[in-house]
C-alpha positions, 0 to 999 in steps of 0.5 A: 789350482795348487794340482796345477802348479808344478806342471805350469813352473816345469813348462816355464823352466822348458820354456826358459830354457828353450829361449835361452838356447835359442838366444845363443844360437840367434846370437852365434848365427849373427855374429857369424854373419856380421864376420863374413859380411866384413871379412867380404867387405874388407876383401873387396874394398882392400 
């Protein structure tokens, strides 16, 4: 169990860190979206 133990909390941090990464580009890639979304939105009403 305890032999365990570091290998489990590296793979969490892997883990933490990955889903953070992912979290950020998700976010960067929806903003981006929404922007050009409106920008096209308020171009064609304008």
């Amino acid at each position: 169990m305890n032999e365990q133990l570091p290998t489990v909390e590296a793979r969490q941090g892997r883990n933490r860190q990955f889903q953070w990464r992912t979290f950020l580009i998700s976010t960067g890639l929806a903003a981006s979206i929404l922007a050009l979304l409106y920008l096209a939105f308020s171009a064609g009403t304008a």
